[in-house]
C-alpha positions in Angstrom: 123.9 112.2 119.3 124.7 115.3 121.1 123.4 115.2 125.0 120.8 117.1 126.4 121.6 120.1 128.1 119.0 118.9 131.3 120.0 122.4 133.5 119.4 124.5 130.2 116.2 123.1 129.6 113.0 124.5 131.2 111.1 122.1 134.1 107.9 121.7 132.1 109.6 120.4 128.9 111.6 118.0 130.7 108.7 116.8 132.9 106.9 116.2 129.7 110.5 114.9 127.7 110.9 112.5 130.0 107.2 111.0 130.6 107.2 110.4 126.6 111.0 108.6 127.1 109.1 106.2 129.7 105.9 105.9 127.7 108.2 104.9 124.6 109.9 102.6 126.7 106.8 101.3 128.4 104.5 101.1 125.0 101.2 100.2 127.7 102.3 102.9 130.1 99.8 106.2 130.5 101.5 109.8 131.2 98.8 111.1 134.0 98.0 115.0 133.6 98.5 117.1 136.6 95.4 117.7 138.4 94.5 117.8 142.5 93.4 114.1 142.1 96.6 112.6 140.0 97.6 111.2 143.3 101.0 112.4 142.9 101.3 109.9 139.9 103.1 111.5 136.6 103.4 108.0 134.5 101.6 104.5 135.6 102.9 101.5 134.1 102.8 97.9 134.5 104.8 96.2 137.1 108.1 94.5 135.9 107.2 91.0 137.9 103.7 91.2 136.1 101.7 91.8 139.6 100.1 95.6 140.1 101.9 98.4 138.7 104.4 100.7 139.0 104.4 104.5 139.3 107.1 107.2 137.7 107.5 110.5 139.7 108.9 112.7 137.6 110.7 115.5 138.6 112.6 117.9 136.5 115.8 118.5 139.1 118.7 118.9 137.6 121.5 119.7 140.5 121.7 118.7 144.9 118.4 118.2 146.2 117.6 120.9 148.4 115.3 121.0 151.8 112.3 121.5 149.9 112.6 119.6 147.2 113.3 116.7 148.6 110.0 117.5 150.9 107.7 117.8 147.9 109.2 114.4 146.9 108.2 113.1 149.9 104.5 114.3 149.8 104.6 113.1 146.4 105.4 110.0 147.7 102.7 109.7 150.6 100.2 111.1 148.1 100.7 107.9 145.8 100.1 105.5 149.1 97.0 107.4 150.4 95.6 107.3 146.3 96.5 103.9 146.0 94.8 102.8 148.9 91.7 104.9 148.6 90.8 103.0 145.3 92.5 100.0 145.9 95.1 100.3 143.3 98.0 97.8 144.0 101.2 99.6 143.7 104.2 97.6 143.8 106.8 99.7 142.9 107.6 103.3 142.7 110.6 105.1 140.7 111.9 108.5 141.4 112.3 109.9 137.9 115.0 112.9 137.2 118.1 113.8 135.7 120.4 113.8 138.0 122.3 111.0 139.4 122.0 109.9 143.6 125.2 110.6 146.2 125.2 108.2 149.0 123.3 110.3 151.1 120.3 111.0 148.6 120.0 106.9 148.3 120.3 106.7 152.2 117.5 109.8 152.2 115.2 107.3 149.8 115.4 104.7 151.7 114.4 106.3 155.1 111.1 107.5 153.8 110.1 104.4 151.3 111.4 101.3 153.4 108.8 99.0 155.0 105.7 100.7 153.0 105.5 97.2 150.9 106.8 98.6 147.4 109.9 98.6 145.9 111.1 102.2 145.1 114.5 103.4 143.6 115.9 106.7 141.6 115.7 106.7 138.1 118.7 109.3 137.6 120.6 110.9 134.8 122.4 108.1 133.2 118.9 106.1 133.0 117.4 109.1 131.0 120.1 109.4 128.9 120.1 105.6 128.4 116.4 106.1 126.8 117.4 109.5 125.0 120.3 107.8 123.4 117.1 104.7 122.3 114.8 106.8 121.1 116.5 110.0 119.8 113.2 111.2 118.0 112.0 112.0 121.3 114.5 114.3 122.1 114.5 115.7 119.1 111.2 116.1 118.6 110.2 118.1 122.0 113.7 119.6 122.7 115.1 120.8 119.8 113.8 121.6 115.8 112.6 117.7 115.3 108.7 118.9 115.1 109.5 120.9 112.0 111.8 119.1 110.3 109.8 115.6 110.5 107.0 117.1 108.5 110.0 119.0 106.1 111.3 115.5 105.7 108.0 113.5 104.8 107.3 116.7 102.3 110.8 116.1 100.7 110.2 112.0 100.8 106.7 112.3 99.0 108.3 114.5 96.5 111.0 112.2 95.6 109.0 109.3 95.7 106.7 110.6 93.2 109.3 112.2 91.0 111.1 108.9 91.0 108.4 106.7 90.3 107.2 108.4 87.0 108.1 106.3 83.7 111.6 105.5 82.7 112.5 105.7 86.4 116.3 104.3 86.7 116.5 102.7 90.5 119.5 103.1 92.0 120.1 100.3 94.8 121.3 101.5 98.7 123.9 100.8 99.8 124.6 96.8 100.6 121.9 95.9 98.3 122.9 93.9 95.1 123.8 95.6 92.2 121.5 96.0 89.4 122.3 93.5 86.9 123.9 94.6 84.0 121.3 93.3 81.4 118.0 91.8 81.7 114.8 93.5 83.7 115.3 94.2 87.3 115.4 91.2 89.9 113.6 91.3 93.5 116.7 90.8 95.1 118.2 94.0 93.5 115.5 96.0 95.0 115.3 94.6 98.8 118.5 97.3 99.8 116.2 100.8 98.6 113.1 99.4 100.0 114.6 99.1 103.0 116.4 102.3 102.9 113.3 104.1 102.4 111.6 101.9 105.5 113.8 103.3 107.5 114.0 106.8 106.4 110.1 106.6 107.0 110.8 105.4 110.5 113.1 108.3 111.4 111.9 110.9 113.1 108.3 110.2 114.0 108.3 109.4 118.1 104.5 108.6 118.0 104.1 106.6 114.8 106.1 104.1 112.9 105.1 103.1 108.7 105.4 100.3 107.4 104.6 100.0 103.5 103.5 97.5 100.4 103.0 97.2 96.7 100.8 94.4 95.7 98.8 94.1 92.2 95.2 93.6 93.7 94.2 95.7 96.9 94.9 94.0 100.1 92.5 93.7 102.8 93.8 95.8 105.7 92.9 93.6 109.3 93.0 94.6 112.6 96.9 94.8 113.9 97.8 95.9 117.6 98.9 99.9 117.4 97.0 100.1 113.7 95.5 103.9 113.6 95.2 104.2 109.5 96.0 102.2 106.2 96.3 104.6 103.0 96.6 102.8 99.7 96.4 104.0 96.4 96.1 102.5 93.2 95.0 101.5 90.1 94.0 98.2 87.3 97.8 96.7 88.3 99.1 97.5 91.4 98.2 99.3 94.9 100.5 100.9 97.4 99.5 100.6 100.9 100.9 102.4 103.9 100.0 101.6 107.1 100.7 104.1 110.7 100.9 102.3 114.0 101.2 104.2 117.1 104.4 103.5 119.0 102.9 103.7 122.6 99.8 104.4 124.3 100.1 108.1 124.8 100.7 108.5 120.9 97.2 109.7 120.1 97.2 111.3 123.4 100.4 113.4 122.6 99.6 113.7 118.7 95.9 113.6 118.1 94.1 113.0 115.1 91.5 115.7 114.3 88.5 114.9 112.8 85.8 116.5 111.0 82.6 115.4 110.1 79.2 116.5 108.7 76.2 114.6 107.3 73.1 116.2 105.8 70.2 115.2 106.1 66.4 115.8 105.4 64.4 116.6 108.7 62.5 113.0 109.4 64.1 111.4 106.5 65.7 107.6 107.8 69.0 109.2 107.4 68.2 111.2 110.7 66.6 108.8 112.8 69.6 106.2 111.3 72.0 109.2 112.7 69.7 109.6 116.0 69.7 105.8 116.5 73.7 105.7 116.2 74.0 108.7 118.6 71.9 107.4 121.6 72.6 103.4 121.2 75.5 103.2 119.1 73.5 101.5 116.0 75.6 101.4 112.8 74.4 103.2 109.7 75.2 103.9 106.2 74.8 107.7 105.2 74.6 107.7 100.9 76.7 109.0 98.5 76.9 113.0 98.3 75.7 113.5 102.1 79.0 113.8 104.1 81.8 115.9 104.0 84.7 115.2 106.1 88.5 116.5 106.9 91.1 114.1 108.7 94.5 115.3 109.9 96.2 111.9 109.3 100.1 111.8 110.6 102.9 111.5 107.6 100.7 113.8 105.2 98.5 111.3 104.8 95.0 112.8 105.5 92.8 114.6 103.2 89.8 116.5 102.5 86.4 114.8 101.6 83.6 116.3 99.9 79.9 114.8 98.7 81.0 111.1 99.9 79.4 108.5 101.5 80.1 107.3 104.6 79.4 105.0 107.4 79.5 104.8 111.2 80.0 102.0 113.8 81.1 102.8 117.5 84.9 101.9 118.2 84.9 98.8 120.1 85.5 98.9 123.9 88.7 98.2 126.3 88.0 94.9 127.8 84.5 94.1 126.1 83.5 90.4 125.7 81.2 88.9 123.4 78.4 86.1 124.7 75.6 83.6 124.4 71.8 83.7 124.8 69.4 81.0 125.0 66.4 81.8 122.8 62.9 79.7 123.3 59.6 79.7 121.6 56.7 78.3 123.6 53.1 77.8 123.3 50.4 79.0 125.2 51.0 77.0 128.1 54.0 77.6 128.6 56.0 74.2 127.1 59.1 74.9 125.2 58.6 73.6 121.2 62.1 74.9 120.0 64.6 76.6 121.2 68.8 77.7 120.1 72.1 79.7 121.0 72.6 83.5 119.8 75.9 84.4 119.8 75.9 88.2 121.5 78.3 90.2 120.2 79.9 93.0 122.3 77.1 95.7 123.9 77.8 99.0 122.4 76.3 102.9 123.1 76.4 106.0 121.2 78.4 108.9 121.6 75.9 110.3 124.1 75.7 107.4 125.9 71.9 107.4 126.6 71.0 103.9 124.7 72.6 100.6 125.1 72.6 98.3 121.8 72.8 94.6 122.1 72.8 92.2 118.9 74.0 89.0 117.9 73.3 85.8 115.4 71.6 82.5 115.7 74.0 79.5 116.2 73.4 78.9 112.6 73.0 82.1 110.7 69.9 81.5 110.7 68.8 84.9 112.0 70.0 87.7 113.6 68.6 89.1 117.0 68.8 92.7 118.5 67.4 94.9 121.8 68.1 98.3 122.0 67.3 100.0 125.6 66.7 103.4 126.3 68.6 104.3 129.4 67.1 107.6 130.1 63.6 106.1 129.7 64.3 102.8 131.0 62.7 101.0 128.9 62.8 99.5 125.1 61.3 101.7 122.8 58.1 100.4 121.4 59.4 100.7 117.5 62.5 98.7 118.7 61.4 96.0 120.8 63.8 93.0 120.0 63.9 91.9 116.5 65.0 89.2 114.3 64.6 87.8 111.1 64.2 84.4 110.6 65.8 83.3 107.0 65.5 80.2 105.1 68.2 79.7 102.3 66.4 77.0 100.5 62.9 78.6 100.8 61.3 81.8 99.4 59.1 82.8 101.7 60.0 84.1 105.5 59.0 83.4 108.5 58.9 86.4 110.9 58.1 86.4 114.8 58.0 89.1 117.9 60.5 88.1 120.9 60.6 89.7 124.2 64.2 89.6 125.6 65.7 89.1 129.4 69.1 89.0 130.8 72.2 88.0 129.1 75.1 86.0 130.0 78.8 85.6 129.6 79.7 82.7 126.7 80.4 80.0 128.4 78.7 76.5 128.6 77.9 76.0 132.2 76.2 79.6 131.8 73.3 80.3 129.5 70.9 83.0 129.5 67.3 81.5 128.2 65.1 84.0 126.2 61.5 83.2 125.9 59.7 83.7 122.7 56.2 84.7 123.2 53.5 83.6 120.6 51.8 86.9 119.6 54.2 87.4 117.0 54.7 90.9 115.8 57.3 91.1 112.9 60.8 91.3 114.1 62.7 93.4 111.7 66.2 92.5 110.2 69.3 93.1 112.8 71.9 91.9 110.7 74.2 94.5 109.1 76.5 94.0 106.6 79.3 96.2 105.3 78.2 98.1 102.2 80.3 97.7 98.7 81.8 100.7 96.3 78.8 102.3 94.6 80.9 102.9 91.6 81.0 101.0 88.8 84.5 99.9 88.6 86.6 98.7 91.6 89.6 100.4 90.7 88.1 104.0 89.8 87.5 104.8 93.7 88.8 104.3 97.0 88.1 103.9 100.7 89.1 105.3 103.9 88.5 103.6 107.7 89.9 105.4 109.9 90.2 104.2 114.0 90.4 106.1 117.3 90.8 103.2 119.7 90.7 102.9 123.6 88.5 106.4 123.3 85.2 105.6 122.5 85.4 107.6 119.3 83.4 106.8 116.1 85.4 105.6 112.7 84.5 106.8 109.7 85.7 106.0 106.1 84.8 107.2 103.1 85.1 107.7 99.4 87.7 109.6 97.9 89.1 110.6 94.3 90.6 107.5 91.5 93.6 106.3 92.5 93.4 106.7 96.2 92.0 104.5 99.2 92.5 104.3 102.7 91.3 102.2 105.5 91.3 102.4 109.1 90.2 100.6 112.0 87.6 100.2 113.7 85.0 100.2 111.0 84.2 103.4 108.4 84.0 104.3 105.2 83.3 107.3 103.0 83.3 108.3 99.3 83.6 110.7 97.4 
């Protein structure tokens, strides 16, 4: 790989070079855009010992340090101690980011201004960068030079050889160190481990945000939630289905390579399709929209996006960083105020809406028995009269259903030495039905349509998926779907 030319290269694309290097590197770190209250901090990451976290100053210096630079490295530096103890943020170490390498008297110049402040701090210098250029060339190639271009060039050519290839009477030709095909009989597994390979890592080439990873399997797997997992695409038909699946390769991946998404739903003024859409934008409520009233466009990395017209689709909010679910103690008791029966609800994660003006709450009985939901308005205050909490009580064995009115309280973390007891008043208004299930194809053969769920995690972002023509499906976490 050919070196980068650090002293040819302007200050701006290094700074930003370099901050993807580390985030690459550091696959949980965040690049921090410059503003007046960055604190001085370029890249935050967690520490190496596992206590606090450590902070990257990037700076794009290539040659001796002069007077002021070395002063703005030392404001830099106070500015991360002030931040850090302003919101109580626990740095424990602190690197001095650039390409080029320390004399004696720059390390002696470090030291005089960082010793005794309770952090460990060192220079990150030239042969460090080039350490992590030389790991993830992609990077470098990518930002610095023509990489941008020719990965989508490349995944053009790939798609067109794979489907060239993969018409009938295709011959396959193994890679090289993979067996040999045999000289008579139908191909063997073994024979075709080399290409698949090959082509795995051809994928994986010049992407820095995303990897690929791929599969052929005669009935369409399930796609579950994997760490990294932005979008499965799979395509198929009666025998087999090809699935691809894009992971982002750190943290910043979405940040430095979005995915744009567009999205619009008709529907009739006061039909349930807009309250269902109103009830998903203030508490976060998950809803179905029918066949023929969405159109969507999603910019998926690797080509593998698309247009959808006159599809279904449904919403659910992504879940949150660092959301838990828990359990609720339900009671029903008479007029005097004795307890006659009582159970558990398991609570699952509070969510809002993309406005964030409703909080949704909803979990199931112990059992299955029934389901149980509150949704609060936080700009009223209060919980909507139409939407007091519900649930539906449902006997398997019986036809008929019993249905009651509960008014809700607190909530509590799921543990067993802490329950949070909901009383169930006797006046008995009907709870409606809080359970929601995911909806199946509304064609008429499984294999004549496909799927799409696409996620936008750690952002608060809706997922959508949807219908789309024969042939094709993709799926996506969190939770969406449209058709077309």
């Amino acid at each position: 790989m050919t070196r980068v030319e650090w002293t040819r290269t302007e200050p701006g694309d290094i700074e930003q070079v370099v901050s993807m290097l580390l985030c690459r590197e550091n696959p949980s770190a965040v690049r921090v855009r410059p503003s007046r209250g960055d604190g001085g901090i370029d890249v935050l990451a967690p520490a190496r010992n596992g206590a606090g976290v450590a902070v990257y100053q990037v700076k794009s210096f290539s040659s001796n340090l002069t007077a002021g630079q070395k002063a703005q490295i030392e404001r830099s530096f106070r500015r991360v101690l002030d931040y850090a103890k302003g919101r109580g943020l626990q740095v424990t170490e602190w690197y001095l980011t650039l390409p080029l390498d320390p004399t004696n008297e720059n390390l002696a110049w470090l030291g005089g201004f960082t010793t005794g402040c309770g952090l460990t701090a060192e220079w990150r210098g030239l042969g460090f960068l080039e350490g992590l250029a030389a790991t993830y060339p992609a990077v470098i190639d990518y930002y610095l030079r023509d990489g941008k271009d020719r990965l989508q060039a490349a995944l053009e050519s790939l798609t067109a050889v794979l489907r060239a290839s993969m018409g009938p009477g295709t011959v396959v030709t193994p890679a090289e160190g993979s067996a040999a095909p045999s000289a008579a009989g139908p191909l063997q597994p073994e024979e075709a481990a080399g290409t698949l390979a090959a082509l795995h890592a051809t994928l994986n080439e010049h992407d820095p945000h995303f990897s690929y990873d791929f599969s052929v399997d005669s009935a369409r797997p399930e796609i579950p939630d994997q760490p990294g997992l932005v979008a499965a695409v799979q395509e198929g038909d009666a025998e087999r289905w090809v699935t691809f699946k894009v992971f982002a390769r750190c943290g910043e991946s979405l940040v430095e390579r979005p995915i744009p998404l567009s999205l619009k739903i008709t529907a009739e003024a006061g039909s349930q399709l807009q309250r269902d859409i109103e009830a998903f934008d203030r508490y976060g409520t998950p809803f179905s929209a029918p066949a023929g009233t969405a159109d969507a466009e999603l910019d998926l990395p690797g080509s593998l996006g698309g247009a959808f017209t006159g599809g279904s689709v449904r919403l659910e909010p992504a879940p949150g960083a660092g959301s838990t679910g828990y359990d609720i103690r339900l009671q029903v008791v008479d007029q005097h105020g004795q307890v006659i029966a009582e159970t558990l609800v398991g609570m699952e994660p509070v969510t809002t809406g993309p406005s964030r003006r409703g909080v949704r709450a909803h979990g199931t009985e112990q059992y299955g028995v029934f389901t149980f939901e509150v949704l609060t308005d936080l700009e009223a205050q209060t919980v909507p009269s139409a939407q007091r909490p519900t649930a539906q009580i449902r006997y398997p064995k019986a036809s008929a259903r019993t249905r009651t009115q509960a008014s809700s309280s607190t909530s509590s973390k799921r543990s067993q030495s802490s329950r949070t007891t909901q009383r169930l008043s006797c006046g008995f208004p009907t709870w409606q039905n809080s359970l929601v299930t995911t909806s199946g194809e509304s064609c008429a053969s499984p294999n004549s349509c496909a799927a799409r769920r696409f996620p936008f995690r750690g952002r608060g972002s809706p997922s959508i998926s949807g219908r789309v023509p024969p042939r094709r499906r993709t799926t996506c976490s969190p939770r969406c779907s449209t058709t077309s």
